[in-house]
Backbone as a ProteinNet text record, in pm:
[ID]
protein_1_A
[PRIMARY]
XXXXXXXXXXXXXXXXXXXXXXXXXXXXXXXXXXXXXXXXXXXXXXXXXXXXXXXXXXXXXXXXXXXXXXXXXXXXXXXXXXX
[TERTIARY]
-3008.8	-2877.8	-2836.7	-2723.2	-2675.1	-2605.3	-2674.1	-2584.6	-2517.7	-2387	-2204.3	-2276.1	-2142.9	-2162.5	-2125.4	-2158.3	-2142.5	-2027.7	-1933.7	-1812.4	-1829.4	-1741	-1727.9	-1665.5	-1705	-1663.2	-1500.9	-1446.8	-1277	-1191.5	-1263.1	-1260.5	-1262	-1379.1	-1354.1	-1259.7	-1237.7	-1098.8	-940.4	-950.8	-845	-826.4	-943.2	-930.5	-885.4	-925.1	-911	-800.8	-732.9	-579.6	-490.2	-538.5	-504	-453.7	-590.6	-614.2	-510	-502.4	-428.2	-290.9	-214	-99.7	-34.6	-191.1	-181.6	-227.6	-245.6	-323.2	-423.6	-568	-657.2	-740.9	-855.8	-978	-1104.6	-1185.7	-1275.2	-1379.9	-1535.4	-1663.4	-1707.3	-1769.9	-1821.9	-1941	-2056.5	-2170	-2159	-2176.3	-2168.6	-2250.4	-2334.1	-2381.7	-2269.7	-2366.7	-2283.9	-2335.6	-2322.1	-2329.4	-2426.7	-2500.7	-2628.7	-2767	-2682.7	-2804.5	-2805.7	-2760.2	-2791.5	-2671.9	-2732.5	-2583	-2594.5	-2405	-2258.3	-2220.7	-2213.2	-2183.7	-2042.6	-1941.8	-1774.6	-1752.7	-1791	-1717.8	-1649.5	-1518.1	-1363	-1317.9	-1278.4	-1225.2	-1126	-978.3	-852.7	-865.1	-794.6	-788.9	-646.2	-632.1	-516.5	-484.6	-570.4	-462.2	-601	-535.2	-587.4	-590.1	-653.2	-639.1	-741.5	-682.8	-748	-776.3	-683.1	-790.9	-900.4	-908.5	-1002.6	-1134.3	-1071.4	-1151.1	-1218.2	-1135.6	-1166.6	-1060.4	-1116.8	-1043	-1029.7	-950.9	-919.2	-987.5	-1024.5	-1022.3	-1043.3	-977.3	-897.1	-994.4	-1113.8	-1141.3	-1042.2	-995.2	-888	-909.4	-1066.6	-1109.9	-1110.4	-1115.6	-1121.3	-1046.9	-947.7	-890.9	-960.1	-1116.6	-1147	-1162	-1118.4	-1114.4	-1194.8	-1266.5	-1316.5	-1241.5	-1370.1	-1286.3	-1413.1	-1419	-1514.3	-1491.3	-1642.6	-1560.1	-1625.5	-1547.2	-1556.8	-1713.2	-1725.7	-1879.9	-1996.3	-1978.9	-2100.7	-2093.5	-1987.9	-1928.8	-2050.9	-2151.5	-2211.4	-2245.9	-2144.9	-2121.6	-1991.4	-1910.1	-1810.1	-1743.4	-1740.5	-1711	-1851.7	-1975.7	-2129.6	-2061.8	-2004	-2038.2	-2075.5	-2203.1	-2267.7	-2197.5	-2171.6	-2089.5	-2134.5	-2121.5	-2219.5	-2077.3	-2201.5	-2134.5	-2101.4
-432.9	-389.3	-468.6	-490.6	-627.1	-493.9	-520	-506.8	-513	-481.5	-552.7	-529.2	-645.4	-641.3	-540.5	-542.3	-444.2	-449.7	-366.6	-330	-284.5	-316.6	-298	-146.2	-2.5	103.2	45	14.1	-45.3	-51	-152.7	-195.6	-85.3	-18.8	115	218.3	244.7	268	257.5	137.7	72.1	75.4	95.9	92.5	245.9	346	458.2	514.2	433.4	458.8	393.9	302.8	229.5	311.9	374.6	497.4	585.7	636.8	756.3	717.2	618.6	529.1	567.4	428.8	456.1	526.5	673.6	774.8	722.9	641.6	580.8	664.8	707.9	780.9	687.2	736	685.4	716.6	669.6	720.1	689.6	813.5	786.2	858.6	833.8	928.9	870.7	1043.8	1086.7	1170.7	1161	1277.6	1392.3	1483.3	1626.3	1668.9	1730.6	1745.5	1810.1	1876	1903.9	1843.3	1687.5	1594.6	1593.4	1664.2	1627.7	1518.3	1450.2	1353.2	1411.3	1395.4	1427.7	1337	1338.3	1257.6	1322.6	1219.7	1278	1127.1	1181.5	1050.3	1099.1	1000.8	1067.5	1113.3	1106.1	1183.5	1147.1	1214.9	1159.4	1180.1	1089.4	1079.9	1156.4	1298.6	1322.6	1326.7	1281	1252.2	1230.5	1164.9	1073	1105.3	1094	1145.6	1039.8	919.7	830.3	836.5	940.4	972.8	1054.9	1144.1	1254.1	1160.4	1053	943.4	1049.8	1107.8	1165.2	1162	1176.6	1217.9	1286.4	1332.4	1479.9	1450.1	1478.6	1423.4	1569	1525.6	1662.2	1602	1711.5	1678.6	1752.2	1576	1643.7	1756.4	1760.2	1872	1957.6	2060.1	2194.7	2224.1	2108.6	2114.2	2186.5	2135.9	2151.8	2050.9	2130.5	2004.7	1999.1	1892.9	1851.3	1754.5	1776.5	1643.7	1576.8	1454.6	1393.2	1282.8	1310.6	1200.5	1103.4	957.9	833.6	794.9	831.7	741.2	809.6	899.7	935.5	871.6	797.7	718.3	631.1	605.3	517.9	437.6	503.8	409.6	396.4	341	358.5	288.3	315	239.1	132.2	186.9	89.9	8.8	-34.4	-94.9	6.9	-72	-54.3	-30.5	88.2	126.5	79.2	-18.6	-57.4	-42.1	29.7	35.1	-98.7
-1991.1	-1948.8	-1825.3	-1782.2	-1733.4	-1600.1	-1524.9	-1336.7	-1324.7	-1325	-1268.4	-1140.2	-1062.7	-881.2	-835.2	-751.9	-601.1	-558.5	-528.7	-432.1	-299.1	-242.3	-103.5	-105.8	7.6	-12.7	-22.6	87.2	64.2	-52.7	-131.9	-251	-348.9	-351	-421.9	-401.1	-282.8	-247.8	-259.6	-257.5	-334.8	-482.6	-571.7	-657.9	-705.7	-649.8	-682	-664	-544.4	-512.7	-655.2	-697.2	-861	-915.7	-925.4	-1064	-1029.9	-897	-859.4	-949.6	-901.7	-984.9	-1089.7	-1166.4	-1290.2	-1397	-1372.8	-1393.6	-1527.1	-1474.5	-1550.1	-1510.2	-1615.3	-1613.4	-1538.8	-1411.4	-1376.9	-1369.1	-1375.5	-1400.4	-1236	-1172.5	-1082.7	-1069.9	-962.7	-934.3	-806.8	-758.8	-602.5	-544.1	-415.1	-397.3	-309.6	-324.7	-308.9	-139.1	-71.6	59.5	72	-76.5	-25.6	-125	-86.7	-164.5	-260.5	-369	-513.3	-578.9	-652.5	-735.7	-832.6	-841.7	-878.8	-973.5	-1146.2	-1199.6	-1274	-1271.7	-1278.1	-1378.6	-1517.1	-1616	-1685.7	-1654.7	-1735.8	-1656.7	-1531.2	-1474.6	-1427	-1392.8	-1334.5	-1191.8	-1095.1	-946.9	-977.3	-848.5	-850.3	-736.9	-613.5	-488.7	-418.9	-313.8	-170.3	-49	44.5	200.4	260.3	299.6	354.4	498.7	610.2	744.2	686	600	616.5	526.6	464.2	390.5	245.7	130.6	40.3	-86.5	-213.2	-299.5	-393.6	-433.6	-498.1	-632.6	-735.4	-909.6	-988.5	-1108.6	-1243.1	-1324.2	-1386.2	-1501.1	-1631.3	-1704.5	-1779	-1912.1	-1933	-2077.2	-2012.2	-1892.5	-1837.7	-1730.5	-1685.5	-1569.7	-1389.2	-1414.3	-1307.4	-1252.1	-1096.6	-930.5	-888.9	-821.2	-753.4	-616.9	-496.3	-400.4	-376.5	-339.4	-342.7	-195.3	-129.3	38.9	-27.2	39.1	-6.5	44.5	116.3	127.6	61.3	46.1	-47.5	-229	-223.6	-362.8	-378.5	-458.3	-488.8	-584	-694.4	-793.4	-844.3	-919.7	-988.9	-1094.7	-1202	-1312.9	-1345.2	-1278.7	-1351.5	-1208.4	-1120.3	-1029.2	-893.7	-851.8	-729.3	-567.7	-520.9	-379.9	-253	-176.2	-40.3	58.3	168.2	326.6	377.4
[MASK]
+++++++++++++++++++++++++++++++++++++++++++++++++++++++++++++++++++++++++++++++++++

């Protein structure tokens, strides 16, 4: 199985602001604030808060929310999240 590169957190950021947009489904794994990872595939970005550095996401089969802070982002779309 083949590695895609690494993103810059920024970069992932930016990209997620994309998604927010163009309401595109994104795969991410995150940990959760009490250490365990958070895997969210398929999921819609439905809003942004770039001081508080987090983002909102709708899973669209049950319409449950989640928010997710950006640095605990460590993967997204099979690419790799670095500080």
């Amino acid at each position: 199985m083949k590695v895609k590169s690494a993103i810059h957190l920024k970069e992932a950021q930016l990209f997620l602001d994309e998604c927010l947009r163009t309401h595109e489904l994104v795969w991410l794994v995150a940990l959760k604030q009490t250490g365990d990872i958070c895997r969210y595939d398929g999921w819609q970005v439905i809003s942004s808060w770039w001081r508080r550095g987090t983002h909102d996401l709708l899973n669209p089969k049950n319409g449950e929310k989640r928010k997710v802070r950006d640095v605990l982002i460590f993967e997204i779309n099979g690419h790799p999240v670095y500080l």
